[in-house]
N, C-alpha and C positions, 0 to 999 in steps of 0.2 A: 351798531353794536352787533358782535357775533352771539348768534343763537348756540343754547346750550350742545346742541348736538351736536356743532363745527365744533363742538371744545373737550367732548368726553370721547372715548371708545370703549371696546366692550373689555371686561377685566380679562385679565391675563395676555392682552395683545401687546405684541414683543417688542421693545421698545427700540430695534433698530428696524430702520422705517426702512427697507433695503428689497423691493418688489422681485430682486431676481435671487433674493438667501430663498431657494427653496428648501425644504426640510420633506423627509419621506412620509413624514404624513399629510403633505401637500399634494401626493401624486396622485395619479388614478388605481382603482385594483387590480392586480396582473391576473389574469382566466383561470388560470388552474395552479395557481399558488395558494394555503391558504391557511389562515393563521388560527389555531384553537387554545382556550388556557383551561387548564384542570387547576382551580385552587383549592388541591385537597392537602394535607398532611397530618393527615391522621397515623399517618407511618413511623412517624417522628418520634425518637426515645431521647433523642440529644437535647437539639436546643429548633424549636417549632419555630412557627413565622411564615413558611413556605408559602402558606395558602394566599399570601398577600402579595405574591412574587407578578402572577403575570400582569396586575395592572400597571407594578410599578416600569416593568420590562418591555411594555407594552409603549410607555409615556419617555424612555431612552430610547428604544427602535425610531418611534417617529416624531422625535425631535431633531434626531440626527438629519449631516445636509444629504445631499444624493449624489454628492460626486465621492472617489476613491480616485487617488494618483495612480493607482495601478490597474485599475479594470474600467475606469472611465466613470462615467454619468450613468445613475440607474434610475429607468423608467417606467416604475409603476411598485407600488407597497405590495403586501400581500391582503386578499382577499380575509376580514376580521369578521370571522364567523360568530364571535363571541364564546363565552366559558361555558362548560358541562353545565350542569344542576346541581351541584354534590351534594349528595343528605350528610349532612356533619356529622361524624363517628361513625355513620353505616359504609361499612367497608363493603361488603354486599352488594348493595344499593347503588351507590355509586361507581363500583364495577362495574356494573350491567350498564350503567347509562354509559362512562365511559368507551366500553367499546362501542355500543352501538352508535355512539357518534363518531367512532374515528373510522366504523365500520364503512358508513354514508361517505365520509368526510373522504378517505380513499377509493369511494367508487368516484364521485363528484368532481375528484379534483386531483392535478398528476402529483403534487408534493401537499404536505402539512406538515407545519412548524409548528409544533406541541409547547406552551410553556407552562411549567410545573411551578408549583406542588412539590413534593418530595417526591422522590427518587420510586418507591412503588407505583406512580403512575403509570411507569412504562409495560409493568405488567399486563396491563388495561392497554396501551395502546397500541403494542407490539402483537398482539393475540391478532388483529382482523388478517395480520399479514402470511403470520403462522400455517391459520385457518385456510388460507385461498390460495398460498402459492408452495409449493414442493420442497422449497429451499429458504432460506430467508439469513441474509448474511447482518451481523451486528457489530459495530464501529463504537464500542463503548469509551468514550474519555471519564475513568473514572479513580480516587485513593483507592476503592474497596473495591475486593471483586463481586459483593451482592450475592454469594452462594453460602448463606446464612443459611443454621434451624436454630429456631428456638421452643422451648419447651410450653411454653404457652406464649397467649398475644399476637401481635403482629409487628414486622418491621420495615424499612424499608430496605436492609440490609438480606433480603434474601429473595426479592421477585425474578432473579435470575435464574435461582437455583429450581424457581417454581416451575418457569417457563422450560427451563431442561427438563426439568422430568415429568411436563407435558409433552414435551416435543421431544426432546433425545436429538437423532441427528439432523432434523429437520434445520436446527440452529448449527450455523458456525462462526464463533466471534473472534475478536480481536478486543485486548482489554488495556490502553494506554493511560498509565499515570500512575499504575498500585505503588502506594506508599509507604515510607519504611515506618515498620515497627506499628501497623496501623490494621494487622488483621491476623487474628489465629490463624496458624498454618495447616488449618484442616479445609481450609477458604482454599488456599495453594492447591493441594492435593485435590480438592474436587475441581478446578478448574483445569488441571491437568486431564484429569478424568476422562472430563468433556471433551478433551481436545480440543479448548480456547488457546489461542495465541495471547502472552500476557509481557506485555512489557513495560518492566517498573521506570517509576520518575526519574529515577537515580542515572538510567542506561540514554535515559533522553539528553538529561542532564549534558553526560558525558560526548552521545553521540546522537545529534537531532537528526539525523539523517538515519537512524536506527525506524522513523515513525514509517516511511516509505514498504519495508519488510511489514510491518506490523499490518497498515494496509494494502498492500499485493497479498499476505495471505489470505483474505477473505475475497481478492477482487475477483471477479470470472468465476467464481465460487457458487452461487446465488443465482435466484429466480427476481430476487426483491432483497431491499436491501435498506435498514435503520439506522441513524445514527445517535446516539445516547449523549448529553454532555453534563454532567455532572460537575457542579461549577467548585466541586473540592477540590477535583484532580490540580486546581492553581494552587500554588503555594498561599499559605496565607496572608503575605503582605500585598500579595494583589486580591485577593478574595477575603476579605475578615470576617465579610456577611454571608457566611452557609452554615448547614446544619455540623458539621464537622472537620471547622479549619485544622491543617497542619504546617508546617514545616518542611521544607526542600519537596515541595512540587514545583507545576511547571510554572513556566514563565508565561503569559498572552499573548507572545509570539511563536509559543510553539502549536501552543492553540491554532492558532490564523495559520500556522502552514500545515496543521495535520489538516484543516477545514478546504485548504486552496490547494492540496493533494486528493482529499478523499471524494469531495461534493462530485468533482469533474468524472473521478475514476468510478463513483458507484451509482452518482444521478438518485440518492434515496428517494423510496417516497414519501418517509418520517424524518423526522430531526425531532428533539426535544431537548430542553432546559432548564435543569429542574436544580432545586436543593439551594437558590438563593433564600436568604432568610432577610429581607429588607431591613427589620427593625434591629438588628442587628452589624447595620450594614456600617461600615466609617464612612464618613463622606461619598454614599452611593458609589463608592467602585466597584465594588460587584456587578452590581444591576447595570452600571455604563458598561462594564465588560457582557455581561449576557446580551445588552440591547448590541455590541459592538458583532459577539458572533452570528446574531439573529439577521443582524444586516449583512453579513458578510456571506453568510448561507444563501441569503434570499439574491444577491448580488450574482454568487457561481450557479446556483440552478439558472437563474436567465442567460449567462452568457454562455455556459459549457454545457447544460441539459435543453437546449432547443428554446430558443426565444419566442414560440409558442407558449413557453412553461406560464 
């Protein structure tokens, strides 16, 4: 008679018994890659949830297998530092902890892949870079341009504008996705201001090869260099789970070639992905889409930023 434990396994083991389906989170950690989640969103005026985003993003990244038809086999995850400490509602508070951990996290380590939270965490993780290098170029895929005031409160709809008018020119961005009919035009004008390069959904739409301009202008730019993805900038029938779906964004493939133009051409040493809202999510497309960019990031810094990375 077979003993119990020839007959059970432990729960959640995958029921195809296939020893060579490896999945990324079967691999070893890569040296200097290395994964952090901020689950804050206290920023949130729309529709909240963010803060539950990076375990869910976390559980799509490393389920996913490790091969890609196009870049090959990938050989090691990223190094999972685990999430900040957020104090819940202390904006403050978790500021400070914020940067100080991405402050560490970029001496420690040559990339971080940030997952968000809503969209003001970048405020927080963008700052150590600000702080230490001369220049600091920003690759935002985003509907809004973030160059918000509001009269009282906080939002997430304005850490960009905060960081400009810490820094001024120290920042030079690029802004791909802004959406129609989806931001007062005094947004416009201050991004003009700044001298962002802003190119709406609509011109991608028409001409995807417009994303190219959009990144050469910040390339050879810069000392250091972020990449923002704000998972609205999709149209809403691929994204239904964020803080602010719309109408005629992009598609997930324009995504994947702004990420397999920009990763090689800027080598960041941030990335972030912020503003899924899981509990809102239809059949987790969202999240299989942010696990999808998070893999595909982690994939070009090994093969085009030095396999060292």
């Amino acid at each position: 008679m077979a003993r119990i434990d020839d007959l059970v396994e432990p729960p959640g083991t995958p029921l195809m018994r296939d020893p060579l389906n490896t999945r990324i989170g079967d691999l070893p950690d890569c040296d200097n890659i290395a994964l952090l989640g901020v689950p804050w969103d206290w920023g949130i005026t729309g529709r909240p949830g963010a803060r539950f985003s990076p375990s869910k993003i976390r559980r799509a990244l490393y389920s996913m297998k490790t091969y890609s038809p196009i870049l090959g086999s990938l050989d090691c995850k990223p190094r999972d530092i685990g999430d900040v400490r957020v104090a819940p509602g202390d904006w403050s508070l978790t500021g400070v902890r914020v940067v100080e951990a991405l402050r560490e996290a970029y001496e420690s380590y040559r990339h971080v892949i940030v997952l968000g939270g809503d969209h003001s965490i970048t405020e927080w993780t963008l700052k150590p870079l600000l702080e230490k290098y001369d220049r600091v170029g920003l690759l935002l895929l985003d509907a809004h341009y973030d160059m918000r005031s509001v009269v009282e409160g906080y939002t997430s709809g304005l850490w960009l504008y905060n960081l400009y008018k810490m820094y001024g020119e120290k920042m030079i961005a690029s802004i791909i996705g802004v959406g129609e009919y989806s931001n007062p035009p005094y947004l416009a004008e201050r991004a003009e201001e700044a001298g962002f390069h802003v190119l709406p959904a609509v011109d991608v739409l028409r001409d995807p090869g417009s994303i190219y301009e959009a990144i050469e202008y910040i390339e050879d730019e810069a000392d250091a260099y972020y990449v923002s993805i704000d998972m609205d900038h999709l149209d809403q029938a691929y994204a239904p789970g964020v803080n602010a779906p719309l109408p005629l964004g992009l598609h997930p493939n324009h995504t994947m070639m702004i990420l397999e133009e920009a990763i090689p051409a800027l080598c960041p040493k941030g990335l972030d992905i912020v503003e899924v809202v899981p509990l809102l999510d239809r059949g987790g497309a969202t999240v299989s889409l942010a696990g999808l960019f998070a893999a595909r990031t982690l994939h070009l810094l090994r093969e085009a930023c030095g396999r060292n990375a």
